[in-house]
OpenMM code with the backbone's topology and positions (N, CA, C; nanometers):
from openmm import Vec3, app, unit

residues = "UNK UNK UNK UNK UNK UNK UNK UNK UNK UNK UNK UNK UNK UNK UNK UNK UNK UNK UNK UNK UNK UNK UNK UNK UNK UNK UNK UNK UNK UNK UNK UNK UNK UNK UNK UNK UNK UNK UNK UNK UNK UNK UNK UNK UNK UNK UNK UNK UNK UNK UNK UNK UNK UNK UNK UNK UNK UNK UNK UNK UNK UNK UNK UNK UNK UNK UNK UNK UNK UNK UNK UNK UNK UNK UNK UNK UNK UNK UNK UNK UNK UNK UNK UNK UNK UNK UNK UNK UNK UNK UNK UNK UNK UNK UNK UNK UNK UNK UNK UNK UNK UNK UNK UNK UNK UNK UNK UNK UNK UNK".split()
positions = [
    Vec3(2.7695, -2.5498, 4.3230),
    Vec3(2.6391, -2.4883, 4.3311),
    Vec3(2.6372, -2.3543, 4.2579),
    Vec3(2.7132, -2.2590, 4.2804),
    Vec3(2.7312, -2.1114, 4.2061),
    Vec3(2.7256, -2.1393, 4.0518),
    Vec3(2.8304, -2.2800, 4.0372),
    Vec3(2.8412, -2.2421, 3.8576),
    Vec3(2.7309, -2.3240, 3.8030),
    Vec3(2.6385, -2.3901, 3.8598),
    Vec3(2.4772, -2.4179, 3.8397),
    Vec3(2.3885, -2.3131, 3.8067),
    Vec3(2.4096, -2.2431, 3.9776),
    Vec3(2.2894, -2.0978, 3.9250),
    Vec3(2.4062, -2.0218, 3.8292),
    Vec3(2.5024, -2.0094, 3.7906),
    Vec3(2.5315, -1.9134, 3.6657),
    Vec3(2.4620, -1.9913, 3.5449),
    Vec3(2.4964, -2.0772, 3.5379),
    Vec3(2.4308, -2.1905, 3.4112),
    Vec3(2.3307, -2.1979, 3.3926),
    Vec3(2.2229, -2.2075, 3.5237),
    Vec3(2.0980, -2.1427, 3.4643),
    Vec3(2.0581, -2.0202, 3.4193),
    Vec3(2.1188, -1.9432, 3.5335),
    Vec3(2.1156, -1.7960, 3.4498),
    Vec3(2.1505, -1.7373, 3.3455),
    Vec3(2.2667, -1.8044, 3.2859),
    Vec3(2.2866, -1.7922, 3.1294),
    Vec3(2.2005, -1.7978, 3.0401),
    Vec3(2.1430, -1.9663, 3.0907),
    Vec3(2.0603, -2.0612, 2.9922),
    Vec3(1.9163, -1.9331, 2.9880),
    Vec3(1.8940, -1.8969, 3.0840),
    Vec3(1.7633, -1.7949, 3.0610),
    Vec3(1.7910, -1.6991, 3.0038),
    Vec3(1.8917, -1.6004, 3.0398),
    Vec3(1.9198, -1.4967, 2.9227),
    Vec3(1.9235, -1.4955, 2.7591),
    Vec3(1.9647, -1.6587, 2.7553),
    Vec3(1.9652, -1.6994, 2.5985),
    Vec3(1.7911, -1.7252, 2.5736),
    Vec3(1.7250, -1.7963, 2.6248),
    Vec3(1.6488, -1.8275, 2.6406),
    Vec3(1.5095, -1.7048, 2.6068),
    Vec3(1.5660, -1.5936, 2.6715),
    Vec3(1.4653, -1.4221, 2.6319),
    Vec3(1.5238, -1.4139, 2.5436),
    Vec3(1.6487, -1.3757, 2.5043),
    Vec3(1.7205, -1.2611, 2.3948),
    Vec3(1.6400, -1.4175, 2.2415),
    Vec3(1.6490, -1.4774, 2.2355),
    Vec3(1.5352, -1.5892, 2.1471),
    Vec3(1.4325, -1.5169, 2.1100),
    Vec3(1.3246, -1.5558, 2.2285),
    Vec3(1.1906, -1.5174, 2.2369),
    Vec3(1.1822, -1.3743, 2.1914),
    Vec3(1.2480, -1.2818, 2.2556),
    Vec3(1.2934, -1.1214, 2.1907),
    Vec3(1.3092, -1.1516, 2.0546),
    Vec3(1.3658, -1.1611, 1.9786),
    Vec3(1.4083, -1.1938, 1.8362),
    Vec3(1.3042, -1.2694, 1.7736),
    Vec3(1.2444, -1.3597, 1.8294),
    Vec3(1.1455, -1.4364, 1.6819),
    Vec3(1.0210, -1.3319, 1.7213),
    Vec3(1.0133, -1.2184, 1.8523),
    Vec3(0.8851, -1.1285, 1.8424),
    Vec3(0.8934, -1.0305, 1.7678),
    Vec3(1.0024, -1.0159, 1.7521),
    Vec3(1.0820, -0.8916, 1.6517),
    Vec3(1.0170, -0.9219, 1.4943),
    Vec3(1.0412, -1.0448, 1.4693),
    Vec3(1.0394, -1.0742, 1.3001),
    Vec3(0.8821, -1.1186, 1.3001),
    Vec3(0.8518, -1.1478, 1.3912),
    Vec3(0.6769, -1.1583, 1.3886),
    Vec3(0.6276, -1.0283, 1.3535),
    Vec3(0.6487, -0.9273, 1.4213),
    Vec3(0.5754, -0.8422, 1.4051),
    Vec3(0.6491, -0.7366, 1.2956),
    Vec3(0.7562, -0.8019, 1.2140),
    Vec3(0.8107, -0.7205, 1.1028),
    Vec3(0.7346, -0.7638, 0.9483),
    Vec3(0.6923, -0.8985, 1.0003),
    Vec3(0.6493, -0.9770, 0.8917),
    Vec3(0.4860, -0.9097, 0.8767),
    Vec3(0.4423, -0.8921, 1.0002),
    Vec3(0.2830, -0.8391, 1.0230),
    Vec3(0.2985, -0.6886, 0.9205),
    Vec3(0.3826, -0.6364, 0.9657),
    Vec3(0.4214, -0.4707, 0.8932),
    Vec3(0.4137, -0.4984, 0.7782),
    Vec3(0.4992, -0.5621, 0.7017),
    Vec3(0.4783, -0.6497, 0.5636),
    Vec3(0.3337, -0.6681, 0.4997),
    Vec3(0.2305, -0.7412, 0.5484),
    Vec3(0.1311, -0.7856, 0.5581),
    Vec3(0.0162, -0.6829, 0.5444),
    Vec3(0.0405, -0.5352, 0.6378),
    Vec3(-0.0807, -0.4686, 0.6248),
    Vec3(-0.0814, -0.3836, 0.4509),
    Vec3(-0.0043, -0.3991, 0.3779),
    Vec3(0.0033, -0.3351, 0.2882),
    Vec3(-0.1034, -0.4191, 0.1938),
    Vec3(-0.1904, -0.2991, 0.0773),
    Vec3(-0.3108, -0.3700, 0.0249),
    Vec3(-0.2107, -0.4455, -0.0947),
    Vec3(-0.3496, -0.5137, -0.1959),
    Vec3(-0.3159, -0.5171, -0.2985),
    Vec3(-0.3301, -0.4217, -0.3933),
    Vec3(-0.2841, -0.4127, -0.5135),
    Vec3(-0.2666, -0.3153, -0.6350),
    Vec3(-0.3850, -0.3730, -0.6624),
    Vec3(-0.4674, -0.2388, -0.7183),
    Vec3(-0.6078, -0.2959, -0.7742),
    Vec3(-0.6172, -0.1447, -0.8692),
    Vec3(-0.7354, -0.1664, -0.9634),
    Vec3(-0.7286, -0.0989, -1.0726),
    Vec3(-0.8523, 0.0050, -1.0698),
    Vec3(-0.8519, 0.1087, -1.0397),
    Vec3(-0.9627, 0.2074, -0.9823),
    Vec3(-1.0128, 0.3255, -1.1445),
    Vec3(-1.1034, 0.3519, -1.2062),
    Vec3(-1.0914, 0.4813, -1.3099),
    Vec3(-1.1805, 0.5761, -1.1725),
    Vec3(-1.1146, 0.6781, -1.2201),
    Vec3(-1.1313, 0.8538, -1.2032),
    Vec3(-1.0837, 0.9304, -1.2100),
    Vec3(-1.1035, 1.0423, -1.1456),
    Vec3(-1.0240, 1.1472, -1.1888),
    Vec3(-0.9282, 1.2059, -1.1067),
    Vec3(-0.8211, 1.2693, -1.1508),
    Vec3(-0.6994, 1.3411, -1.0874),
    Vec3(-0.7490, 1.4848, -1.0340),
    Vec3(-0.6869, 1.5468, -0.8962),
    Vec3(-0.7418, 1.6740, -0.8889),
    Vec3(-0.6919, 1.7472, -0.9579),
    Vec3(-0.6988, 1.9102, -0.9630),
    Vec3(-0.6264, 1.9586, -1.0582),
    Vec3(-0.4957, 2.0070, -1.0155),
    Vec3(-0.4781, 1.9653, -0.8731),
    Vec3(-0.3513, 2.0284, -0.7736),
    Vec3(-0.2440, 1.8848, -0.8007),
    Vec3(-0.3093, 1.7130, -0.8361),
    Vec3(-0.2601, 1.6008, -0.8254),
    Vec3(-0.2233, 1.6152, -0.7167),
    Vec3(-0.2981, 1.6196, -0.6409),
    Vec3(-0.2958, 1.5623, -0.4770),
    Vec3(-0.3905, 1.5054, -0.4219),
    Vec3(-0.4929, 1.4505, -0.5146),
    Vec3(-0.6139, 1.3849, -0.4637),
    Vec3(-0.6879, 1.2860, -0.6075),
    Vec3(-0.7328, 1.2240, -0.5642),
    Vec3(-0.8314, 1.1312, -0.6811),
    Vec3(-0.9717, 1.0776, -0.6331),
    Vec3(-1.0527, 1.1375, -0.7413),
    Vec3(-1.1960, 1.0631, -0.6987),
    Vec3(-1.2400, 0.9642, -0.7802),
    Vec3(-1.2745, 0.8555, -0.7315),
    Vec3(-1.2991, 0.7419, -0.7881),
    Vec3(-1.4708, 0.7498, -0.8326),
    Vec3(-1.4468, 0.7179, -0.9581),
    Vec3(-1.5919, 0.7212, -1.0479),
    Vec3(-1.6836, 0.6193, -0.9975),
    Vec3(-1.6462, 0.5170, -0.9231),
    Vec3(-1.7152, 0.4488, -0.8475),
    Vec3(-1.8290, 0.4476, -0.7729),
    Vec3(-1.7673, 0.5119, -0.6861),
    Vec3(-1.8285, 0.5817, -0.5954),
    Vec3(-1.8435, 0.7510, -0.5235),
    Vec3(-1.7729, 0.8057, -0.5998),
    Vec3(-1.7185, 0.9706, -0.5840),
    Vec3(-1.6544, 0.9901, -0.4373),
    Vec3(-1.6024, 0.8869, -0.4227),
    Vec3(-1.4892, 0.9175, -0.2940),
    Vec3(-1.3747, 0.9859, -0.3183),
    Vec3(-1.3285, 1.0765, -0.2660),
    Vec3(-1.2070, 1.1381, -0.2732),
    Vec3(-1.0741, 1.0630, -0.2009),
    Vec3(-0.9621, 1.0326, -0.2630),
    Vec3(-0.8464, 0.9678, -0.2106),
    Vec3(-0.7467, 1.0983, -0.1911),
    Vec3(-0.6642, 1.0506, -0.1267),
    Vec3(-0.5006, 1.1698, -0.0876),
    Vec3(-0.4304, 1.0657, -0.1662),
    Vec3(-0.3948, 1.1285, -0.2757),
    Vec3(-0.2416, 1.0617, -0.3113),
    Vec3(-0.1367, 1.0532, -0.2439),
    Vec3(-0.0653, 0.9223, -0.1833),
    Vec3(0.0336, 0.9174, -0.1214),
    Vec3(0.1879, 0.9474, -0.1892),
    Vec3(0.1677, 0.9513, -0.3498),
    Vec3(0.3003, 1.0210, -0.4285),
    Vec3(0.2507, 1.0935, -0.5216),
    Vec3(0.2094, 1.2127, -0.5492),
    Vec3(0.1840, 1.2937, -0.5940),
    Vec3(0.2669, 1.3202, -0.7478),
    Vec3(0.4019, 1.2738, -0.6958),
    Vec3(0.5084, 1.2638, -0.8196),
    Vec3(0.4360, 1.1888, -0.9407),
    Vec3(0.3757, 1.1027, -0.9137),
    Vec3(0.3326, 0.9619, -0.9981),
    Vec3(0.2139, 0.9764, -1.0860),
    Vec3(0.1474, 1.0978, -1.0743),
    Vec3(0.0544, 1.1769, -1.1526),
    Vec3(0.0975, 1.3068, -1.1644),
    Vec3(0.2156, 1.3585, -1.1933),
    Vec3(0.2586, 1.4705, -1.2365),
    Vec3(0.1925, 1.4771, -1.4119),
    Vec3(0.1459, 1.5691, -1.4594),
    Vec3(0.1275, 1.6205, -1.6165),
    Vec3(-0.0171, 1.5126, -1.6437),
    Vec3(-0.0983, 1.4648, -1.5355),
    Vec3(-0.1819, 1.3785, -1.5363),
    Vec3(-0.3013, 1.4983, -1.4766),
    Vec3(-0.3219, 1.6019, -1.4388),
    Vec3(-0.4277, 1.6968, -1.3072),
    Vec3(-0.5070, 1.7094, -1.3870),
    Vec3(-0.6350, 1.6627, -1.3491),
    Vec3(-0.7530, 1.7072, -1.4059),
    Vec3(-0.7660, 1.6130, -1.5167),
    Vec3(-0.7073, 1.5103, -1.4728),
    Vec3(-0.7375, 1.4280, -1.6385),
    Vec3(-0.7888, 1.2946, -1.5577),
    Vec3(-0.9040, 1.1846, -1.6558),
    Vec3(-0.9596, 1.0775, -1.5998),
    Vec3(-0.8747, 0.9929, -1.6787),
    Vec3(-0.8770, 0.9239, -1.5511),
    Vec3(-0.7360, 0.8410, -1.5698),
    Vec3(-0.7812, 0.6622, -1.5257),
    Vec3(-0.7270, 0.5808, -1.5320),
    Vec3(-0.7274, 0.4777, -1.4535),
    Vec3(-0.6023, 0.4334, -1.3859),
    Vec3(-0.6006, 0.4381, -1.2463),
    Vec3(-0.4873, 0.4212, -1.1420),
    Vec3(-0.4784, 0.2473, -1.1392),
    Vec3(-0.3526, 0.2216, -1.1201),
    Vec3(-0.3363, 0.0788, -1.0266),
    Vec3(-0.2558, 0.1571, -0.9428),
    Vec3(-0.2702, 0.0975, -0.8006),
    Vec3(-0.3138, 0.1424, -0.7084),
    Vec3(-0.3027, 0.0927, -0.5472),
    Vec3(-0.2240, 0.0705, -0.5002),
    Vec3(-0.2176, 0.0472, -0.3681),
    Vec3(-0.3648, 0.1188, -0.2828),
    Vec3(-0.4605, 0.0525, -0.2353),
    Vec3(-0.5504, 0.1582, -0.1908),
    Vec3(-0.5290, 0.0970, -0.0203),
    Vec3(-0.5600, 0.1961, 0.0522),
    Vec3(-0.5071, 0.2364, 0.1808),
    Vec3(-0.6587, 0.2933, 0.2603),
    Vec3(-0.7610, 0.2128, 0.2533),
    Vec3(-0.9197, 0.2830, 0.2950),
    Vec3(-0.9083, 0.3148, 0.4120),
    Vec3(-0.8167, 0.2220, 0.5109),
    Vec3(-0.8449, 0.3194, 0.6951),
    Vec3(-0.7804, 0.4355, 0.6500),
    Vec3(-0.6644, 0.4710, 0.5485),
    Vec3(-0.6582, 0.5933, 0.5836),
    Vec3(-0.7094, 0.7192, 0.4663),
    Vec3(-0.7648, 0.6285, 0.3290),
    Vec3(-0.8067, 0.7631, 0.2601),
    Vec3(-0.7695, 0.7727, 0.1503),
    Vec3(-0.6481, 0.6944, 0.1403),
    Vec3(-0.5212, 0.7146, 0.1011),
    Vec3(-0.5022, 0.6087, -0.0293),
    Vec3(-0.4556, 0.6829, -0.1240),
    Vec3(-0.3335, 0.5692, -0.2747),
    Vec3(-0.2608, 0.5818, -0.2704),
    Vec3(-0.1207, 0.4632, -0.2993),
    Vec3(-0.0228, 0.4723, -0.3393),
    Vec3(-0.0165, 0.4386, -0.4996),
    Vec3(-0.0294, 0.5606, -0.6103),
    Vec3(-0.0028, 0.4738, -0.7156),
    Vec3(0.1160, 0.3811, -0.7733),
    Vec3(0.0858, 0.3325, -0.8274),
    Vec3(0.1867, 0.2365, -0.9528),
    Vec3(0.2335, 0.2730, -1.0486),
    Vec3(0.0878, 0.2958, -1.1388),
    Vec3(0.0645, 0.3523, -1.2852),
    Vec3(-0.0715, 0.3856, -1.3289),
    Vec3(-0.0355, 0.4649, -1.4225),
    Vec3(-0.1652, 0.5242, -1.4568),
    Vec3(-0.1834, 0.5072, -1.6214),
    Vec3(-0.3145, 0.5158, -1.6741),
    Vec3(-0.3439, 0.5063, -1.7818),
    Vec3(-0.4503, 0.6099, -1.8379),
    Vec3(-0.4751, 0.6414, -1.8993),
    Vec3(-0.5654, 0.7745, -1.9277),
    Vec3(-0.6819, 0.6834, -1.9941),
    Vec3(-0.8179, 0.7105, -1.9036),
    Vec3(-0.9322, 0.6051, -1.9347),
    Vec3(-0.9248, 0.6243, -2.0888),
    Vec3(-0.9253, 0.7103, -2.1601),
    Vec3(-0.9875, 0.7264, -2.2741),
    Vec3(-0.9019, 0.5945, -2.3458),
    Vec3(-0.7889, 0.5918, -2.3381),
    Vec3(-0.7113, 0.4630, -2.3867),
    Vec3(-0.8083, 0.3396, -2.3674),
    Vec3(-0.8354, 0.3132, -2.2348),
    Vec3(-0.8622, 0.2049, -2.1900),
    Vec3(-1.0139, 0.1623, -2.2426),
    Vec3(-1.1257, 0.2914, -2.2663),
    Vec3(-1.2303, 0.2694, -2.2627),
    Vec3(-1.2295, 0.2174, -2.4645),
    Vec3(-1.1231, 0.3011, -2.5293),
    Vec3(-1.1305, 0.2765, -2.6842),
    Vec3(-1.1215, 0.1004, -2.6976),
    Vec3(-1.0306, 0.0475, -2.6326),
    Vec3(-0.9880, -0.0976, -2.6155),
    Vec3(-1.1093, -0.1756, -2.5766),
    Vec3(-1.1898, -0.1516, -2.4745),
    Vec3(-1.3012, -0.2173, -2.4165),
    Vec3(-1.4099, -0.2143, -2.5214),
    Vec3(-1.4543, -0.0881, -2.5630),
    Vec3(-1.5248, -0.0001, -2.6928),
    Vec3(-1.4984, -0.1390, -2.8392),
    Vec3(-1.3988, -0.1382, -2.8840),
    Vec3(-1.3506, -0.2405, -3.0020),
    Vec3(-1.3781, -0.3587, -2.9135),
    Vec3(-1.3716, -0.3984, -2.8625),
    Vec3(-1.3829, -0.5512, -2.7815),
    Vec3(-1.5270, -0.6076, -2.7999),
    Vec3(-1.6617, -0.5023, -2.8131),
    Vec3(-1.7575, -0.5413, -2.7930),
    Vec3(-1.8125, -0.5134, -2.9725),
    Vec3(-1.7491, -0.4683, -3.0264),
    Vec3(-1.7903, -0.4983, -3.1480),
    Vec3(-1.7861, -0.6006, -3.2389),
] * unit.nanometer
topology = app.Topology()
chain = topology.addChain("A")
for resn in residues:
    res = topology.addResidue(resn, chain)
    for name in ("N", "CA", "C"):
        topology.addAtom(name, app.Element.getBySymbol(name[0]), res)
């Protein structure tokens, strides 16, 4: 009888430390998941590069790497872009200086 209830009691401990573990990677995979897609925004850099307003709509963003528009402040640019709207927030990628982008579009329609 004892080495029954140990045997079950094993069998349940294995049984949580499981269920513990596949809740673990559920909700690691969810963490994974909330991140946006890269999408392609033009505006402008602040002049501190700690912020970007999108010509869009004149919303102001917080750059989440500031590094990534260094020698870019005050210049209109086009970001790709991790955008982050609950919080405000970009992570850039890369940047392109619109004027590039708009000369390319500009020849395209001629």
């Amino acid at each position: 009888m004892k080495k029954l209830m140990a045997s079950c009691f094993a069998l349940s401990l294995l049984l949580c430390s499981l269920a513990v573990a596949q809740d673990s990677m559920k909700q690691d995979s969810m963490k994974a998941d909330t991140g946006s897609k890269a999408v392609k925004v033009m505006g402008k850099i602040s002049d501190d590069g700690k912020s970007f307003v999108s010509d869009k709509d004149s919303k102001s963003w917080a750059i989440t790497n500031p590094e990534a528009v260094k020698g870019h402040e005050g210049h209109h640019v086009v970001l790709t872009a991790h955008v982050y709207a609950d919080k405000g927030e970009v992570h850039v990628m890369s940047l392109k200086m619109a004027g590039d982008t708009m000369k390319k579009d500009d020849s395209m329609q001629h």
